[in-house]
C-alpha positions in Angstrom: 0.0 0.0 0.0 1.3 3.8 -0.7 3.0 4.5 2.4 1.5 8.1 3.7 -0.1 9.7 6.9 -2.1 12.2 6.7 -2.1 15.3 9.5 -6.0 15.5 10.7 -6.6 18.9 8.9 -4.5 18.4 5.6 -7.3 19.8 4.0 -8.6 22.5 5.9 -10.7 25.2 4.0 -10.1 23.5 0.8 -13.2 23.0 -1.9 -12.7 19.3 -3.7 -15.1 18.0 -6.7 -15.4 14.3 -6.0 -16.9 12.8 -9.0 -18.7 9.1 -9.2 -18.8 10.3 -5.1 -21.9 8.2 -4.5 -20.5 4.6 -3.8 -17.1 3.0 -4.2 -13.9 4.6 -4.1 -15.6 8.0 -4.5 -17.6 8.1 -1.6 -14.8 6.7 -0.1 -12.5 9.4 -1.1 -15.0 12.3 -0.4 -15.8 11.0 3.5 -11.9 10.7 3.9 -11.4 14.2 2.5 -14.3 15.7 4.2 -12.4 14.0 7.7 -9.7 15.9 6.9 -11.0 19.5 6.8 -12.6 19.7 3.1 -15.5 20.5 1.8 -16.2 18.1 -0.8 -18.5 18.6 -3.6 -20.3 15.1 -4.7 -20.8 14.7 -8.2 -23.0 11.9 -9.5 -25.6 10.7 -11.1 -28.2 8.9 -8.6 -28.9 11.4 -6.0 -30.3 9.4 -3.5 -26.5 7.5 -3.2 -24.8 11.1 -2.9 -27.4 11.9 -0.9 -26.5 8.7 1.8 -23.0 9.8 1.9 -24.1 13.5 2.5 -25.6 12.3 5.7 -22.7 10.7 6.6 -19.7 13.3 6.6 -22.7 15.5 8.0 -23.4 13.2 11.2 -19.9 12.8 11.3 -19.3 16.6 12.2 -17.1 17.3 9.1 -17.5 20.3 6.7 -20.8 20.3 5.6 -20.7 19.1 1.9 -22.7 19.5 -1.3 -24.3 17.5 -3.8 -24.4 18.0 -7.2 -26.6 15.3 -9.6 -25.0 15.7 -12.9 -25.2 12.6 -15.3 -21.7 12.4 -17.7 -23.6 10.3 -19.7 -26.1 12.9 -20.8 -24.5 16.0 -20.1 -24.6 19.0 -22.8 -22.1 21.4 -23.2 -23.9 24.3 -21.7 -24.5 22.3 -18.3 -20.7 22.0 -17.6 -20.8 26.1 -18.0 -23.5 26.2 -16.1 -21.7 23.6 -13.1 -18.8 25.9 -13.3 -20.9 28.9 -12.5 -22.4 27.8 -9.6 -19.4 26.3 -8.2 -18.1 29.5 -8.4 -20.7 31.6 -7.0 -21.2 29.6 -3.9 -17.7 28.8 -3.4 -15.4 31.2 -5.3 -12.7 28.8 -6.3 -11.8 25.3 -6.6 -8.6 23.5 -5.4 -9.1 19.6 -5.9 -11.1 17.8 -8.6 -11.0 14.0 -8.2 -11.8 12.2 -11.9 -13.2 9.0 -10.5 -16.7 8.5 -12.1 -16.2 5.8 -15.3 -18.0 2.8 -16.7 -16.3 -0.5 -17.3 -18.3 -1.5 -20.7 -18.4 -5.0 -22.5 -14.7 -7.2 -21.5 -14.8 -8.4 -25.2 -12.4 -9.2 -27.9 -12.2 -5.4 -30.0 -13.8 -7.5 -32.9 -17.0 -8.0 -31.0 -16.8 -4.7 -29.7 -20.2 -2.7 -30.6 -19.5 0.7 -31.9 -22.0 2.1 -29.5 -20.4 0.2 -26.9 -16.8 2.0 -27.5 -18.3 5.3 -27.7 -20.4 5.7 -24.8 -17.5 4.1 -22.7 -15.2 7.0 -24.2 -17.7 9.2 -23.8 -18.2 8.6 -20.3 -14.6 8.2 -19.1 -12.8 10.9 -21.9 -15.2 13.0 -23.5 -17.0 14.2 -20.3 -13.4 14.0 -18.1 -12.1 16.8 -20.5 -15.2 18.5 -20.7 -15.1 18.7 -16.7 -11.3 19.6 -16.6 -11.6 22.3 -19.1 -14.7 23.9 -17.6 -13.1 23.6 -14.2 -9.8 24.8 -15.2 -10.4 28.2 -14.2 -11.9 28.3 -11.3 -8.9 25.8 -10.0 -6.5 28.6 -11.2 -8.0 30.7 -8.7 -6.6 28.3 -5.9 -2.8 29.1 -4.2 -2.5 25.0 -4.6 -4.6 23.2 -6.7 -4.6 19.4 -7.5 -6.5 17.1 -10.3 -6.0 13.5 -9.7 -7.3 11.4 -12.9 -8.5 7.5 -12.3 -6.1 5.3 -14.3 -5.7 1.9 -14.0 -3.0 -0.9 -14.7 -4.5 -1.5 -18.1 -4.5 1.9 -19.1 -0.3 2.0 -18.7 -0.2 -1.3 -20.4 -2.9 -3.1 -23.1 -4.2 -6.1 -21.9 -6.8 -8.1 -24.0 -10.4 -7.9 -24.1 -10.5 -5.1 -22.0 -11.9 -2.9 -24.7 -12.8 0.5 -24.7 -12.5 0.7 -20.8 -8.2 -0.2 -21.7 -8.6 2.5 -24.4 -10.0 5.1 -22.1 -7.7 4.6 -19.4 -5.1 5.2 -22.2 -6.7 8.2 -23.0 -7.1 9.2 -19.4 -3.2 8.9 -18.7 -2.7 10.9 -22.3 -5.1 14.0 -20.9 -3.2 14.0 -17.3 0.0 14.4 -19.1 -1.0 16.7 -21.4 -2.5 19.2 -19.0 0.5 18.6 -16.1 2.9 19.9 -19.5 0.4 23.0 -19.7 0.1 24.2 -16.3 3.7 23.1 -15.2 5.2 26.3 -13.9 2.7 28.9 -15.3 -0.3 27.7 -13.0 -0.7 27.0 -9.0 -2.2 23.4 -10.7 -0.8 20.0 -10.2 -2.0 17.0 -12.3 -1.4 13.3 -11.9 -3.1 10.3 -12.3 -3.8 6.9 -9.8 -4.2 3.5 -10.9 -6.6 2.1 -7.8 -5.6 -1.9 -7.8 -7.3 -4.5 -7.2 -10.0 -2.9 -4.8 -13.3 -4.2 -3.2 -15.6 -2.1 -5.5 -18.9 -2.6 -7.7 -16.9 -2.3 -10.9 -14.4 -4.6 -9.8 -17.2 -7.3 -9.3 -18.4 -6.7 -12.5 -15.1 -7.3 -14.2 -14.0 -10.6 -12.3 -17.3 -12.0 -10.9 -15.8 -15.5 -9.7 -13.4 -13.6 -7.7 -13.6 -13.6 -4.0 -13.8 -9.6 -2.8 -12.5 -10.2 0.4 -8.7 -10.5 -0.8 -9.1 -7.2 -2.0 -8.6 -4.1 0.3 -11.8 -1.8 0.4 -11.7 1.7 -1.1 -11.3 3.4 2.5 -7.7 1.2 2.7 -6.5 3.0 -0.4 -6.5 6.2 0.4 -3.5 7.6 1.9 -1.8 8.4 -2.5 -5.7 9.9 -2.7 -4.9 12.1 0.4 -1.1 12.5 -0.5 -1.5 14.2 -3.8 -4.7 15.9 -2.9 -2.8 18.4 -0.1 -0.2 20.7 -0.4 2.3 17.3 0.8 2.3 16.7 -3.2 3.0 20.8 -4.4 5.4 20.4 -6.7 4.5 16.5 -8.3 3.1 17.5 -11.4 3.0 14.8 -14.2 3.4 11.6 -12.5 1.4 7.9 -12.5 0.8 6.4 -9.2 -0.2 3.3 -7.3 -2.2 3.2 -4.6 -1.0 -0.4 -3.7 
């Protein structure tokens, strides 16, 4: 596992975009930033999940959060403007933005790989990451110390068959880190680096092995110390780079 502690208020005062922030490694990863200091804004697209974990970090005493349904599916141009603006109105700025909403799509040999099928996984875990990122872009600027983690994963650093458009995406996903780390590197208080998650006790991980056994996997809330490492101002100064959290 990463090796990392995290001081109880690394996050103090800071405003972090979780998305997918309803169940698995999201939720996970807004609680444990709301624990330490943040408010966390939860993106997703069943409310009444975003809404369970909302009631958490709130009972919990932590910042209170917000929740924001937004489907990435179905999203048009004009609502990511319209995100942006009202992230900036009732919160002035933004300093994290957590990419960890994506959907997993047929495990099929690319030959009998729907066209629709590709596209709506690209859609989901490219198109509407970049539309986020680039929206959100400057309202992190406005941050002294600003972080963008992007959800990679071990097939996204290295093709592995029948993993389709989900391998593809996570390709993608590494491509879109690096090229934004290159473009803010030294001209903007923004850092950007991506996290391939592991084997973790998840939904989607179910989905793609369902004969495996979950407990030998850790559960999302195990992972997080690289989540909080590169999320506070430990990390100022990594811009660019791939990590494992295990």
């Amino acid at each position: 596992m990463f090796d990392y502690s995290a001081r109880p208020e690394l996050l103090k005062d800071r405003v972090i975009l979780v998305t997918g922030a309803g169940r698995g490694i999201g939720a996970a990863a807004a609680k444990t930033y709301a624990a330490h200091g943040a408010t966390v804004l939860l993106l997703g697209k069943t409310e009444a999940n975003l809404t369970q974990v909302y009631d958490e970090i709130e009972a919990s005493g932590y910042p209170q959060p917000a929740v924001i349904p937004f489907n990435l599916e179905t999203a048009l141009p004009h609502q990511y403007d319209e995100l942006a603006a009202m992230i900036e109105t009732e919160f002035g700025h933004l300093d994290g933005l957590l990419h960890n909403a994506s959907i997993i799509g047929p495990r099929t040999p690319l030959e009998q790989l729907s066209g629709e099928n590709f596209m709506r996984v690209m859609h989901v875990n490219v198109n509407a990451m970049f539309m986020l990122t680039s929206t959100l872009l400057p309202l992190l600027k406005l941050s002294q110390d600003a972080s963008v983690i992007f959800t990679s994963s071990s097939v996204g650093r290295k093709g592995r068959a029948y993993w389709g458009a989900y391998g593809v995406s996570k390709f993608a996903t590494e491509g879109l880190m690096q090229t934004l780390a290159d473009e803010v590197d030294t001209v903007a208080p923004v850092r950007s680096n991506s996290i391939n998650p592991g084997a973790t006790r998840t939904s989607m991980r179910a989905q793609a092995y369902p004969g495996e056994n979950p407990a030998n996997n850790p559960t999302p809330e195990e992972i997080m110390p690289v989540y909080l490492y590169l999320m506070g101002p430990d990390s100022t100064g990594i811009n660019g780079q791939a990590f494992n959290a295990q």
